[in-house]
N, C-alpha and C positions, 0 to 999 in steps of 0.2 A: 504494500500500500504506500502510496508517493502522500507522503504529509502528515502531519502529526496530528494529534489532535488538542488545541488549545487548554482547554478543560483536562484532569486527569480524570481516565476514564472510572465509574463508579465499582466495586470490586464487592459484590451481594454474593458473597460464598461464606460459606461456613468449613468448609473442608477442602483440600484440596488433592487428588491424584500424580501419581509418579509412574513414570513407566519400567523403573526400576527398585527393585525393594533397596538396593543399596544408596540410592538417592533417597530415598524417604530415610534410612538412621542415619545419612550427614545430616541431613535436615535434626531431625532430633537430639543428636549429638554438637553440632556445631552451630544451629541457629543460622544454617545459611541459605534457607529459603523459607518456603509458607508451608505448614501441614496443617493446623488448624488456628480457626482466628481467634478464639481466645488467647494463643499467643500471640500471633502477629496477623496482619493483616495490609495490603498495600495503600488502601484507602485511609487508613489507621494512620499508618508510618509518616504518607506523604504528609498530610494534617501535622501528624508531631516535628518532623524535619522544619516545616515554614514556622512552627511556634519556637523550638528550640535556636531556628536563630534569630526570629524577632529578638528574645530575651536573650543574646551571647551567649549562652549555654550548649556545650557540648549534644545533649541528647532532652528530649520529653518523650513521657509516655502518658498515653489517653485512657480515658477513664469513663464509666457509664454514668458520673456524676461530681462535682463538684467533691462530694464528701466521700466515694468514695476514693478518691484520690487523696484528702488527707488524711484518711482511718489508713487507708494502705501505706502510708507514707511514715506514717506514724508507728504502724506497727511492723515496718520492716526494720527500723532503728531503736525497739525495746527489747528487756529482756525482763522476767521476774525481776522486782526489785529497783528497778530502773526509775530516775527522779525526771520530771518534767519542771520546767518554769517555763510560765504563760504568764501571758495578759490577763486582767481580767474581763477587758473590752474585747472580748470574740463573739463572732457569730453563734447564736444560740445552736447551732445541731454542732459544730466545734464543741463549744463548752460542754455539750451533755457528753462528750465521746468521752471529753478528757476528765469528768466530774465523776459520772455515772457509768460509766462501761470498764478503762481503764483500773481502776480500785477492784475489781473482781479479778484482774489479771497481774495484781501485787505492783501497780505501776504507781506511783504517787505525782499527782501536780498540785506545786503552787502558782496559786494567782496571786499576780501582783499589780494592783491601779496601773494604768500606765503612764501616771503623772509622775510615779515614785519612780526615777531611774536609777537614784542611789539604792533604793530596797532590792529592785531586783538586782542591780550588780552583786549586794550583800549574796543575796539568793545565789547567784550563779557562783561566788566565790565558795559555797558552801559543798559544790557539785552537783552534775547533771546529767544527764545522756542527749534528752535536745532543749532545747531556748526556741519558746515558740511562739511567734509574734503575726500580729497582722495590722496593716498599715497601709490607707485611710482605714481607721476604725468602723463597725459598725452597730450601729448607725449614728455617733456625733462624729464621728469625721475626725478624729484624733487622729497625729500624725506620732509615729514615733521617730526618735533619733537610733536608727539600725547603725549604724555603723559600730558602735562605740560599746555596744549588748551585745555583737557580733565578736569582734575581739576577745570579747569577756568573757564569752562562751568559747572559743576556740583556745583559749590557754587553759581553760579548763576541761579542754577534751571532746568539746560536743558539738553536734552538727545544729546549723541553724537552720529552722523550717518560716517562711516568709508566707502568708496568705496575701497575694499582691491584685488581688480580685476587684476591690474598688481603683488602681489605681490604673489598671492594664498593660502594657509592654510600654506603651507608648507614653506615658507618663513616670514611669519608674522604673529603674534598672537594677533592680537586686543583685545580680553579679557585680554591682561597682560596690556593693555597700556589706559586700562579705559573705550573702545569702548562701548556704550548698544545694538548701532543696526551694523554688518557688512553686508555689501552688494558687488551678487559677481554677473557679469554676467559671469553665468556658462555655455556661449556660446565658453570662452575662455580655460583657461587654464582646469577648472574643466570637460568640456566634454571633451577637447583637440586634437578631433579629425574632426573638421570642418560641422560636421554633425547637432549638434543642436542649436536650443536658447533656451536657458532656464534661468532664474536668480534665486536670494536666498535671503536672509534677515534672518540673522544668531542674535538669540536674546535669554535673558531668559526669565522665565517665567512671568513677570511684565509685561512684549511689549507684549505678544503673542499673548493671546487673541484680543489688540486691532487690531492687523496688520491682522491676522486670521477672524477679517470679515468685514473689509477693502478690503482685497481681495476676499472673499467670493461676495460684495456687487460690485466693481468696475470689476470684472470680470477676471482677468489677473492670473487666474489657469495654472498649470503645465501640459503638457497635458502626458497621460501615456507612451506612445514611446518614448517621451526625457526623460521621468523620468528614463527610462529601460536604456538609451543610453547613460544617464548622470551618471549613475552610475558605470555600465562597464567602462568609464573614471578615476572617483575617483579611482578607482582598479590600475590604473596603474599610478594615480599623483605623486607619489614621484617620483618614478622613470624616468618619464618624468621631472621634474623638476629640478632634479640632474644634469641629461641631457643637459638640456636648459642652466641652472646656465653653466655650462662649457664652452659649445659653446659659448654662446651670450660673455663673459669674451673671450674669443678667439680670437673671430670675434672684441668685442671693443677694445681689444689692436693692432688689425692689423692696424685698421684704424686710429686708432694715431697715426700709422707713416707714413700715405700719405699723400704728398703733396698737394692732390685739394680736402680734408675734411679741413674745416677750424676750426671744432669743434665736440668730440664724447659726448655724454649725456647718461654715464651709473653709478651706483652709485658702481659700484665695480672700478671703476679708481681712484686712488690716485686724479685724478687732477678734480675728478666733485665736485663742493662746498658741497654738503651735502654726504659726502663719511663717515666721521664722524659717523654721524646721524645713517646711513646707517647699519654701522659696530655693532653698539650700539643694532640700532630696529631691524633689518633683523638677520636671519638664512643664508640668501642666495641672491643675488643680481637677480636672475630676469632673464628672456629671452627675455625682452624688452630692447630696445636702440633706442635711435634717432643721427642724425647726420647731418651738415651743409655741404652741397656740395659747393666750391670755386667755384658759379655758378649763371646762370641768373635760371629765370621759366624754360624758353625752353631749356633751357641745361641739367638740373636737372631731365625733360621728358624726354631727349633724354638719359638720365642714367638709369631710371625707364624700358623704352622700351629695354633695352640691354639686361638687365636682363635674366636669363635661369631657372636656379634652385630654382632660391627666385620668388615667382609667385607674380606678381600685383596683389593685392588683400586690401579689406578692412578686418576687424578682427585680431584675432592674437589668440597667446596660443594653436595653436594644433602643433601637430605633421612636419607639412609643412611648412618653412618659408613665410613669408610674408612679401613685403614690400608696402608702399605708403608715396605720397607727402599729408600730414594732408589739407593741403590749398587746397586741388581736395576733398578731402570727405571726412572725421572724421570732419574738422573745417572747413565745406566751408560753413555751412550754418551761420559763426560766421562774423558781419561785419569785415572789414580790422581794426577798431578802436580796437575790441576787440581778434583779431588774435592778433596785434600787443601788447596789454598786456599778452597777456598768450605766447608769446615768441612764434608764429608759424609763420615763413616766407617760402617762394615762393622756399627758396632751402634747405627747410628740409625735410627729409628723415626719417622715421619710420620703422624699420624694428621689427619685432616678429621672434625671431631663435627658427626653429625646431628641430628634433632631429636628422637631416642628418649629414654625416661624413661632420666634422668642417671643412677639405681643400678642398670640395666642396665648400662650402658658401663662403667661404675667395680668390678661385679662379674665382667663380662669379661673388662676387663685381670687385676684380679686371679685369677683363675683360671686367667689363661696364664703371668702372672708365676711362678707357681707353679713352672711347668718347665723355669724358667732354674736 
């Protein structure tokens, strides 16, 4: 056939034939081609080759969800006994892994605000196995300073696990800031078009092998249609990000100056504490924001409910805005003790900005604000 084809073509196989049995044990033996796609897959690989060097990274491997690429990630670097330090601003299905699943498996994590940097250096100087951070936080948008927790964990022996999900490839570079393993769920900004789940575990060649049959063995494979679907996304991230950075900076300066937001949480504002940090680590501030409504629960629904153009929705990072109250679903399965450390109340608001004309979104809000 004279010509290629643009597109890599889609690869919907589950198994694949040899016409030699001794070509199928190299395959088995040395990993040097396809026999099933739970291991590897073409569609799969191609998808992880374009993410692994968006992010400098030697290799990624994909995943059938955002989490289970950090459960996998996480439990290819424990053993009985083994100590984690965490944030305490993680994503609520993170935190239940590391609060509630892990403790059955003799694993111990401490949380630590992620305000206190001197606490957890203490923490890491105590010993650890990994240092586990995510950065923009979710949902206030807390920024941390990785570099400097990264060090502090590597002379202490351990590997650093980076969830870089709010900030995307395009806005932050973990490989400069000392990261070993990044973790994206590429359900959000990387597919960015509301249609897949997929996650990633962006690593070099040290991690790979062990993460690569960790997954192979716990099961939580990429399956070949996100791979195809996630990739046609990557194709258009910059430029969706570009996007987003504009708007969401648009939309959070608007809301600075209403009266019944009593607080915006972006890091491209002068006025959020780690704006600094922000300026320093980040390329780009982000399409996420969160915000405090001068409101009760039911008020803050009856805000949610107004809404037109920004849809109720849980996720974020495509195309479409999104808003939710974190206390209804990202952190409802978090007790009110532990809501109330990670800074999530009954009248905070999350929004993920798409890439719709900006005075749409900025007339939306204000048309719900209205019925607070």
């Amino acid at each position: 056939m004279k010509g290629k084809p643009v597109i890599p073509p889609l690869y919907l196989t589950a198994t694949y034939q040899f016409d030699k049995s001794d070509d199928l044990i190299d395959v088995v033996q040395n990993r040097s081609g396809y026999i099933y796609s739970r291991w590897d897959n073409p569609s799969v690989m191609e998808v992880e080759e374009t993410l692994a060097e968006l992010e400098g990274y030697d290799r990624s491997l994909g995943f059938g969800s955002g989490m289970a690429a950090i459960t996998t990630a996480i439990m290819a670097n424990i053993q009985a006994g083994s100590r984690i330090v965490a944030m305490q601003e993680l994503y609520g299905g993170t935190f239940e892994f590391l609060n509630d699943v892990l403790p059955k498996l003799d694993v111990q994590t401490v949380f630590i605000n992620c305000r206190h940097t001197e606490e957890i250096l203490k923490e890491i100087d105590k010993g650890l196995s990994i240092l586990y951070l995510e950065t923009p936080t979710n949902p206030l948008l807390r920024v941390v300073d990785v570099k400097p927790l990264a060090e502090a964990a590597h002379r202490n022996g351990a590997i650093v696990l980076l969830d870089s999900t709010f900030a995307s490839p395009i806005n932050q570079h973990p490989v400069d800031l000392g990261v070993d393993l990044v973790l994206h769920s590429g359900t959000k900004y990387l597919g960015g078009h509301h249609d897949v789940t997929t996650g990633f575990v962006c690593c070099n060649h040290p991690h790979f092998d062990n993460i690569w049959t960790y997954r192979k063995i716990l099961g939580g494979v990429m399956d070949p249609m996100s791979a195809f679907l996630t990739l046609r996304g990557l194709r258009t991230l910059d430029l969706r990000i570009q996007r987003q950075n504009e708007n969401a900076m648009k939309v959070a300066e608007f809301l600075e100056t209403q009266d019944k937001i009593k607080a915006v949480h972006y890091p491209g504002l002068a006025s959020h504490p780690d704006h600094d940090i922000a300026r320093r680590q980040m390329t780009g501030f982000g399409g996420m924001l969160s915000f405090e409504i001068d409101a009760d629960f039911n008020r803050t629904k009856r805000f949610m409910d107004r809404l037109l153009k920004i849809k109720l929705a849980t996720s974020l990072g495509g195309v479409t805005s999104l808003a939710n109250q974190p206390i209804t679903n990202t952190h409802a399965a978090l007790s009110p003790e532990n809501r109330a450390k990670a800074g999530v109340s009954e009248s905070l608001v999350r929004l993920s900005v798409g890439i719709e004309k900006t005075e749409w979104l900025i007339r939306d809000l204000q048309q719900a604000l209205e019925t607070v």
